[in-house]
C-alpha positions, 0 to 999 in steps of 0.5 A, spaced: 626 620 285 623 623 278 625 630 280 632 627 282 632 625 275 630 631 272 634 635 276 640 631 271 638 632 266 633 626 264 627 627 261 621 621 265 618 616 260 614 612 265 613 610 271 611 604 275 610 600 268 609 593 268 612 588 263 608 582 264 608 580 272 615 584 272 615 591 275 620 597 274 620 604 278 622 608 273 624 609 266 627 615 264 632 617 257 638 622 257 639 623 250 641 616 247 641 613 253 635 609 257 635 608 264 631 603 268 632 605 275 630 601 281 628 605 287 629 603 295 628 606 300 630 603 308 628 607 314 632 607 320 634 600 325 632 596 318 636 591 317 639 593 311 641 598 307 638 600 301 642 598 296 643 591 300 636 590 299 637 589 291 638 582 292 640 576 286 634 574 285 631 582 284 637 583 280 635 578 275 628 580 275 630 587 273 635 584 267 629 580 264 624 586 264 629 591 262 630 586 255 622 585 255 621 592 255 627 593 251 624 588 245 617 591 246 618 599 246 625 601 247 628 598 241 624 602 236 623 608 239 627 614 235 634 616 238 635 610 243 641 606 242 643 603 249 639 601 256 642 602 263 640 598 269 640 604 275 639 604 283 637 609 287 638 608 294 634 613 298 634 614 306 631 619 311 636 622 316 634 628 320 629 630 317 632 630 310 632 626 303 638 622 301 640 620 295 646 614 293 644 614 285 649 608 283 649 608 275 649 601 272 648 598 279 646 592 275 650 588 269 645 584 264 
């Protein structure tokens, strides 16, 4: 997924970081923007879909570790000026990666 982000443009600042008992995949920065993306993954025959996957509960945990990691790192650092909370939805087909990106999946 880093070389997704990177492909767009995106320089990766951390990954799988912890925020208390909170995790978040990865945090990456385009410009003044930082994204906390939230990756899923469901092989065939699951019952749902990735982007199903991201429940209301791990929505709300995401909110509460992007604030606690904006107030703790982010806020300070030189340039940045907002926060997006990103999901990516990754499956495999016929032997291919794919990637549904949805930005600002996740509102807070």
């Amino acid at each position: 997924m880093a070389e997704y982000l990177l492909a767009r443009g995106f320089e990766l600042l951390m990954t799988n970081v912890h925020v208390g008992r909170l995790e978040i995949d990865l945090v990456a920065r385009h410009g003044s923007l930082v994204a906390i993306v939230e990756v899923r993954t469901r092989g065939p025959g699951s019952y749902t879909t990735a982007l199903e996957s991201v429940t209301w509960k791990k929505q709300q945990r995401l909110v509460a570790a992007a604030k606690q990691l904006w107030a703790s790192k982010l806020e300070g650092m030189a340039g940045v000026e907002r926060v997006r909370i990103d999901v990516a939805a990754v499956s495999f087909e016929g032997g291919e990666t794919l990637v549904d990106y949805v930005e600002g999946a996740i509102e807070g």
